[in-house]
C-alpha positions in Angstrom: 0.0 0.0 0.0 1.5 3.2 -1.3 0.7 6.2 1.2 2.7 9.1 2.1 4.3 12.6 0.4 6.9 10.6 -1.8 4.1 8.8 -3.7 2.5 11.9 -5.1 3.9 12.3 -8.5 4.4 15.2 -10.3 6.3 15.2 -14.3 9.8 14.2 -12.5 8.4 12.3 -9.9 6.8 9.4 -11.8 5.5 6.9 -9.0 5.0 3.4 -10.1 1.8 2.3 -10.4 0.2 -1.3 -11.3 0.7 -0.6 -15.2 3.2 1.1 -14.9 4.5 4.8 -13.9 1.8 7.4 -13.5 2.8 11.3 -13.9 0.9 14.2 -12.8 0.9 17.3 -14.4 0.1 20.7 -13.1 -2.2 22.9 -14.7 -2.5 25.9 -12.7 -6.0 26.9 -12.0 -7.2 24.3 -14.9 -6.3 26.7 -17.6 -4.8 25.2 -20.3 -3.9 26.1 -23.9 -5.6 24.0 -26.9 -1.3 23.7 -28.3 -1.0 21.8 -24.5 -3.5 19.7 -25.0 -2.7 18.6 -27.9 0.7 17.9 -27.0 -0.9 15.3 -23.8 -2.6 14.2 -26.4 0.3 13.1 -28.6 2.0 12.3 -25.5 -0.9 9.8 -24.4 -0.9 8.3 -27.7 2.9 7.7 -28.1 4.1 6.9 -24.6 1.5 6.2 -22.3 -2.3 3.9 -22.2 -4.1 6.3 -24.7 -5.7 7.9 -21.5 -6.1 11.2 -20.3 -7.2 11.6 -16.1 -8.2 14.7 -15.2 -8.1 15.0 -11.3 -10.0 16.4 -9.1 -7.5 19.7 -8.3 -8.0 20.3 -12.3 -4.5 18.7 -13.0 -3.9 15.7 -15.5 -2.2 12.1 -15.6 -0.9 10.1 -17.8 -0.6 6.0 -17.0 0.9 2.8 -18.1 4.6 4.7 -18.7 7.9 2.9 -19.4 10.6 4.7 -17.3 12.7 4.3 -21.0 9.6 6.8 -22.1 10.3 9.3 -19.3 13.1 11.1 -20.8 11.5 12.4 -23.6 7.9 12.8 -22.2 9.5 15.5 -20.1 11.2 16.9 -22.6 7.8 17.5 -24.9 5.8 18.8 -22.0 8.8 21.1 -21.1 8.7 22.5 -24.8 4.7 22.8 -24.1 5.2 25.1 -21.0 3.8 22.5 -18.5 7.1 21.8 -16.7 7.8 25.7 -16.0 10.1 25.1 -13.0 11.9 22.0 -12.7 12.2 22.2 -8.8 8.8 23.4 -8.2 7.2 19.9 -10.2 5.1 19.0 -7.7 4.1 22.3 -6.1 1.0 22.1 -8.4 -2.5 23.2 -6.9 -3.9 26.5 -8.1 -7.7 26.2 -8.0 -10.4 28.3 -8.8 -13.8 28.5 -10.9 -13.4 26.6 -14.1 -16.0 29.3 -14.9 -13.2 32.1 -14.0 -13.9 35.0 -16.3 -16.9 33.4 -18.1 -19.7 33.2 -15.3 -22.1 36.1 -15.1 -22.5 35.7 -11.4 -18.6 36.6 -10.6 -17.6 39.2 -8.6 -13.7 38.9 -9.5 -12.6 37.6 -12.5 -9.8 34.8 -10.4 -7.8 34.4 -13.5 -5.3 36.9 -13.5 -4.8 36.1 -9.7 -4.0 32.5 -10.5 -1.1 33.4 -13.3 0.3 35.8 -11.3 0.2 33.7 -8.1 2.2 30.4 -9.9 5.0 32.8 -11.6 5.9 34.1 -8.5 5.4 30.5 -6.8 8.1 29.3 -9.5 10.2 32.1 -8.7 10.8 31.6 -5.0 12.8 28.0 -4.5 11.3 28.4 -0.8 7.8 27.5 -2.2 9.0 23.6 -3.0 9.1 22.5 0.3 5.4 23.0 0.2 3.4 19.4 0.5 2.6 18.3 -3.0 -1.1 18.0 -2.1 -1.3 21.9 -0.8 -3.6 23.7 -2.5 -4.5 27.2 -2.9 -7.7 28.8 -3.7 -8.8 31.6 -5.4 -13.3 32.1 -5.4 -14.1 34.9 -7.7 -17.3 34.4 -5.8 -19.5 33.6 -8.8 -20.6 29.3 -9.1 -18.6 27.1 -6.9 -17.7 23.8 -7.8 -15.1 22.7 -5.4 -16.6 20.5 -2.2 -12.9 20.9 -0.1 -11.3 23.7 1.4 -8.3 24.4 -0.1 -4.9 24.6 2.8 -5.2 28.4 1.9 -7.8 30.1 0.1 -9.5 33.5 -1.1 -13.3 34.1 -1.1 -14.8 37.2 -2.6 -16.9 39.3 -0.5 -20.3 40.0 -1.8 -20.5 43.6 -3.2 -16.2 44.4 -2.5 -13.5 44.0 -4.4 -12.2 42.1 -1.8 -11.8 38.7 -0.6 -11.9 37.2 3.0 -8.2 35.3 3.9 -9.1 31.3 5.2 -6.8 29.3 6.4 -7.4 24.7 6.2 -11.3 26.2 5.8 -11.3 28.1 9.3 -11.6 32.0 8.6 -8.7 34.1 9.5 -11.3 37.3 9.2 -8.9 39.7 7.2 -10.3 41.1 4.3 -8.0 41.3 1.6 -7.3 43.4 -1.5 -7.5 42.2 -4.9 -4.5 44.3 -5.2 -2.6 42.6 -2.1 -4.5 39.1 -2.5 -1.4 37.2 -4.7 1.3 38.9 -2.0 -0.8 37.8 0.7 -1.1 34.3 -0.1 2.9 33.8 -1.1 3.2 34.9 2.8 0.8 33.0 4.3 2.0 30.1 2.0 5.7 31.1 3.9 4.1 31.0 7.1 2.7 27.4 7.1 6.0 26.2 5.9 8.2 27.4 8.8 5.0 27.1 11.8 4.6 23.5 10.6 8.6 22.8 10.8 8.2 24.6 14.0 5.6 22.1 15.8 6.2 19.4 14.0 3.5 18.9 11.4 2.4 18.4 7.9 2.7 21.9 5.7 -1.2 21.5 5.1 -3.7 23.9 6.8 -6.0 21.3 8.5 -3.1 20.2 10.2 -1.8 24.0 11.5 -5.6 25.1 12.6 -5.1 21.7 14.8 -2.4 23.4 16.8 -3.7 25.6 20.0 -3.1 29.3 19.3 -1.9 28.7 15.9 -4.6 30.6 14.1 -3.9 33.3 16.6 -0.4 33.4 15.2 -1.3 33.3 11.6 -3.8 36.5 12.1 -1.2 38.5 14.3 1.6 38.0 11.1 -1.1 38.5 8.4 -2.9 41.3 9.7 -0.8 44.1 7.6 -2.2 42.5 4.3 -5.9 43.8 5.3 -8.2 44.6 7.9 -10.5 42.9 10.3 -13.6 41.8 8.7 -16.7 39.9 9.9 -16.5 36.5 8.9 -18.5 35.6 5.3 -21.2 33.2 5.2 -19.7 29.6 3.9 -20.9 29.0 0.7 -22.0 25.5 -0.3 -20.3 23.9 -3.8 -22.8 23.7 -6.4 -25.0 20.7 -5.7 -24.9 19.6 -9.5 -22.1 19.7 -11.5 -23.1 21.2 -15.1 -23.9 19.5 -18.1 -25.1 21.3 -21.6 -24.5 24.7 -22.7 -24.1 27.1 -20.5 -24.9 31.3 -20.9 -21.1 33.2 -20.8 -20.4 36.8 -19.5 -20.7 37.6 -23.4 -23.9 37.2 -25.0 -22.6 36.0 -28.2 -20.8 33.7 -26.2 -21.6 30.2 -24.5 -19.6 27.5 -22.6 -19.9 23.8 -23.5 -19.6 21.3 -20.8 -19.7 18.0 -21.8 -19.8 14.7 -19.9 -16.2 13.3 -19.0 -17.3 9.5 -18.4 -15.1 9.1 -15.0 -12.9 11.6 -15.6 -11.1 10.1 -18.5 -10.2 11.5 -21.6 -9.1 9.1 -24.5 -6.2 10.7 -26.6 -8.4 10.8 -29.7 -10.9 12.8 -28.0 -8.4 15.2 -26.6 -6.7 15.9 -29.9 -10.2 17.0 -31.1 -10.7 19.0 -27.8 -7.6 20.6 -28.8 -8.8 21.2 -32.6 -12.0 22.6 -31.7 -11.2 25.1 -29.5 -8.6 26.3 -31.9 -10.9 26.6 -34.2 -12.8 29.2 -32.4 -10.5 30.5 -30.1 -12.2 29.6 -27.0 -10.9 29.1 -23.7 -10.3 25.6 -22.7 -10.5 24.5 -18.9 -9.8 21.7 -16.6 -12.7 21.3 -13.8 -12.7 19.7 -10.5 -15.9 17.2 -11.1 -12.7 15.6 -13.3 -14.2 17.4 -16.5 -13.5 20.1 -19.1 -14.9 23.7 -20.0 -14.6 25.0 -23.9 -15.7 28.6 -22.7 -16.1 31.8 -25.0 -17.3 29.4 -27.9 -19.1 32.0 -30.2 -22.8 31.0 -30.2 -22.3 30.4 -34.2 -20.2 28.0 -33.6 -21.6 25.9 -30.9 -23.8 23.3 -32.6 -20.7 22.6 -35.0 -18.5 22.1 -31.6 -21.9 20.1 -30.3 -22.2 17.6 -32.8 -17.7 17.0 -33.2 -17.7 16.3 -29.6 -20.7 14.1 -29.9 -19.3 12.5 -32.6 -16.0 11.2 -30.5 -18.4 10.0 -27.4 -18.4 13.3 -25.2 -22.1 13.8 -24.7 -23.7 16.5 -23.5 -26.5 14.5 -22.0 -27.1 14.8 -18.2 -29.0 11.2 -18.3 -26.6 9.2 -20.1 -25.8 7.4 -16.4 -22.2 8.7 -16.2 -23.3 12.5 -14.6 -22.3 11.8 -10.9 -19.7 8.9 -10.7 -16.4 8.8 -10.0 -13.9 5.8 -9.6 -10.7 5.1 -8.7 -8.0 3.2 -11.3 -9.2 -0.4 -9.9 -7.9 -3.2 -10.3 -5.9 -2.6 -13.8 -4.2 0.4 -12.9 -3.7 0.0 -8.8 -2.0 -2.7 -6.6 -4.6 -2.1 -3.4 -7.7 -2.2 -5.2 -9.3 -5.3 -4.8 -12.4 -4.7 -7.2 -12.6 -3.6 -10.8 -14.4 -0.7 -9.8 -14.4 0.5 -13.3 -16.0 -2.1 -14.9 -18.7 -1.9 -12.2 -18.9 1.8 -12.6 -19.5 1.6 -16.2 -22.3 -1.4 -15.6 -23.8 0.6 -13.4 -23.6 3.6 -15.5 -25.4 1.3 -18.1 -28.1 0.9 -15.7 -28.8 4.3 -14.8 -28.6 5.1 -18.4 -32.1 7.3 -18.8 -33.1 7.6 -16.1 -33.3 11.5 -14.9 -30.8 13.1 -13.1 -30.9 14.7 -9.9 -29.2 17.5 -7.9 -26.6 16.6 -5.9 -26.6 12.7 -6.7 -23.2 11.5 -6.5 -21.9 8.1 -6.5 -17.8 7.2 -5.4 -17.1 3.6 -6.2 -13.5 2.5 -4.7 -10.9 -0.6 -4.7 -10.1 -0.3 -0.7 -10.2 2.0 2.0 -8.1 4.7 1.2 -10.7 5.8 -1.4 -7.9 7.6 -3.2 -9.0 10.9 -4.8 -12.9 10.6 -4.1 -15.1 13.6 -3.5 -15.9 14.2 -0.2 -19.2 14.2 0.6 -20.8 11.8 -1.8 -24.5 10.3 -1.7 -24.0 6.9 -2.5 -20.1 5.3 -1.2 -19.7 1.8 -2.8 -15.8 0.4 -0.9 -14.3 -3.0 -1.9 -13.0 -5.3 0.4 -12.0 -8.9 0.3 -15.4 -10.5 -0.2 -17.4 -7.9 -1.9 -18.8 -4.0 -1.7 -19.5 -2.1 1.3 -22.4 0.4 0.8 -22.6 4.1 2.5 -25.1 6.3 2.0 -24.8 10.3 3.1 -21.5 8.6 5.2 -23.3 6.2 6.9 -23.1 2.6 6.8 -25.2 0.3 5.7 -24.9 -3.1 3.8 -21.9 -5.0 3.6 -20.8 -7.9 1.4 -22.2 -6.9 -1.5 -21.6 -8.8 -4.9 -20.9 -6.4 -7.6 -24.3 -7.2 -9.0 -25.9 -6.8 -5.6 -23.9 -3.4 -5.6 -25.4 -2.4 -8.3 -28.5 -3.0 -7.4 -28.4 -1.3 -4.0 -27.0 1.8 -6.2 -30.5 1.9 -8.3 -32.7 1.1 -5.1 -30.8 4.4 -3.4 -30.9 6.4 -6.9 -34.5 5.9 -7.0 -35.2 6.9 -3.5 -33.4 9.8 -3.6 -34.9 11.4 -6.7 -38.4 10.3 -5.1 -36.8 12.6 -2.4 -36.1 15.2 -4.5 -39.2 15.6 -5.9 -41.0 15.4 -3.2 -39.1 18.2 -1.8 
């Protein structure tokens, strides 16, 4: 079982996984050029399973690597831009809206923030003693999509230009200027680093807030960045994940969302992805349901983009069965997993196939405990153990032992209640 900081991979840290090496690759605040994907694409294709994973921090992966391969995989995402800063590899997680700058409902558009944010993170070698699973984020306060707190975060305050400084998800209660909100962050980001070497624990905000008087510290060293606010009201993430087209900032604009089944792109697709969007200059994003944004897509072009995606299997139907499920790699791609979780995913998937969606309904199917990069917060948990499934639903548990076919079938039982819920509601 493979658990701790030295198994989180990153382009130079390739981690070996049951197929073979798996690399991350960061993608600041899920923007990415259409000339970068294209270049995973060929990547994918050449040197890796054919797969695309998009995580759930808007990053990607790429599986089933020979360490022969590694060599010049790094050197063609290196000429693509995504290997920036060889020491800072795995200091990755820059998350915001994959809506940044196209929802109507923003307050701040985040994506400036973001850019400047990683170029100074790159500049600073102080920055890659960070964890590789801290995260920062940055809420222009329009949709939220993200169900975590990030270790340190920015959330716009309604009706300011200003956003309120949080700290592992606890409010530090400064309110920040956009102006000072990038410098703020890069000290605060400082801070954790040398508090956590201090008492001893992991560089990730959870873990400071846990100290006594720690918070007390952060405010007191903070405070000169902005002034003592009253803390906002937590927003909640959005309870579905969006499907369809989707109204833009711009009226003769739209963003297409289509469905990513499980969060996995096949090469193919993503060389079309790539084509597409520059074809009409759009904006392409990385989202943390593990999907993809084509924003500014002039509304001419959309039913052309609508139908090419179609034709390569991205749908943009909500009740294709997919909308809602995530899985780990399973038994083909990980050591611990003691299911084929995505078989079973994609049977059930099969299943719910028609049926209508719902708000909020969210299934996490998993090989073992660890439930490795699941959601938090999921309606329906499916975990495998030795003899079968375990069934949780709303974290609660409830059946154990379940066949996969009796998995399934508890899934649809629970899908069916809970729309009956929803409508009745």
């Amino acid at each position: 079982m493979r658990i701790g900081e030295k198994f989180c991979p990153g382009i130079l840290h390739a981690v070996p996984a049951k197929d073979g090496m798996l690399i991350r690759i960061r993608v600041p605040g899920g923007l990415l050029a259409a000339s970068q994907m294209k270049a995973v694409a060929r990547i994918s294709t050449e040197f890796a399973n054919g797969e695309i994973e998009i995580t759930s921090r808007s990053n990607l992966q790429l599986r089933a690597i020979t360490d022969r391969n590694l060599p010049a995989i790094v050197e063609m995402l290196s000429s693509a831009g995504l290997l920036p800063s060889r020491q800072h590899d795995r200091v990755r997680n820059i998350v915001t809206s994959p809506l940044a700058g196209l929802d109507p409902e923003e307050m701040i558009d985040t994506r400036p923030l973001v850019r400047e944010l990683d170029r100074r993170l790159i500049l600073d070698p102080v920055f890659a003693e960070l964890h590789p699973k801290f995260s920062f984020g940055i809420d222009g306060g329009g949709q939220t999509f993200i169900r975590e707190w990030s270790d340190l975060s920015l959330e716009a305050l309604p009706s300011l230009s200003e956003f309120q400084l949080y700290l592992g998800g606890a409010s530090t209660g400064i309110s920040i200027s956009t102006g000072q909100s990038v410098a703020c962050l890069l000290e605060a980001a400082k801070l954790c680093i040398s508090l956590a070497k201090q008492v001893g624990v992991p560089i990730r905000g959870k873990a400071l807030i846990s100290v006594p008087e720690m918070m007390t510290t952060v405010v007191r060293e903070l405070s000169r960045f902005g002034t003592a606010s009253i803390r906002s009201q937590e927003r909640a993430a959005a309870l579905q994940t969006p499907i369809g087209v989707l109204p833009s900032i711009h009226a003769n604009q739209a963003n297409i969302v289509p469905l990513i089944p499980l969060g996995r792109l096949t090469s193919m697709q993503a060389q079309r992805i790539s084509e597409l969007i520059n074809d009409c200059e759009g904006d392409l994003r990385l989202a943390p349901w593990r999907g993809i944004v084509l924003g500014a897509v002039p509304r001419y072009f959309v039913a052309t983009i609508t139908a090419q995606l179609d034709a390569v299997g991205l749908s943009l139907n909500a009740n294709d069965g997919f909308h809602g499920i995530a899985a780990c790699a399973g038994l083909s791609g990980c050591d611990a997993s003691l299911a084929d979780v995505r078989g079973d995913a994609a049977l059930l998937a099969q299943s719910l196939a028609g049926r209508a969606a719902a708000p909020g309904w969210t299934v996490n199917i998993s090989g073992c405990e660890k439930q490795c990069a699941m959601r938090r917060g999921a309606i329906v948990e499916l975990v495998a153990d030795t003899v079968g499934y375990s069934l949780r639903l709303n974290g609660e548990a409830t059946v154990s032992h379940l066949s996969p076919h009796g998995a399934i079938n508890a899934v649809l039982s629970a899908h069916s209640n809970y729309i009956s819920g929803v409508v009745a509601s």
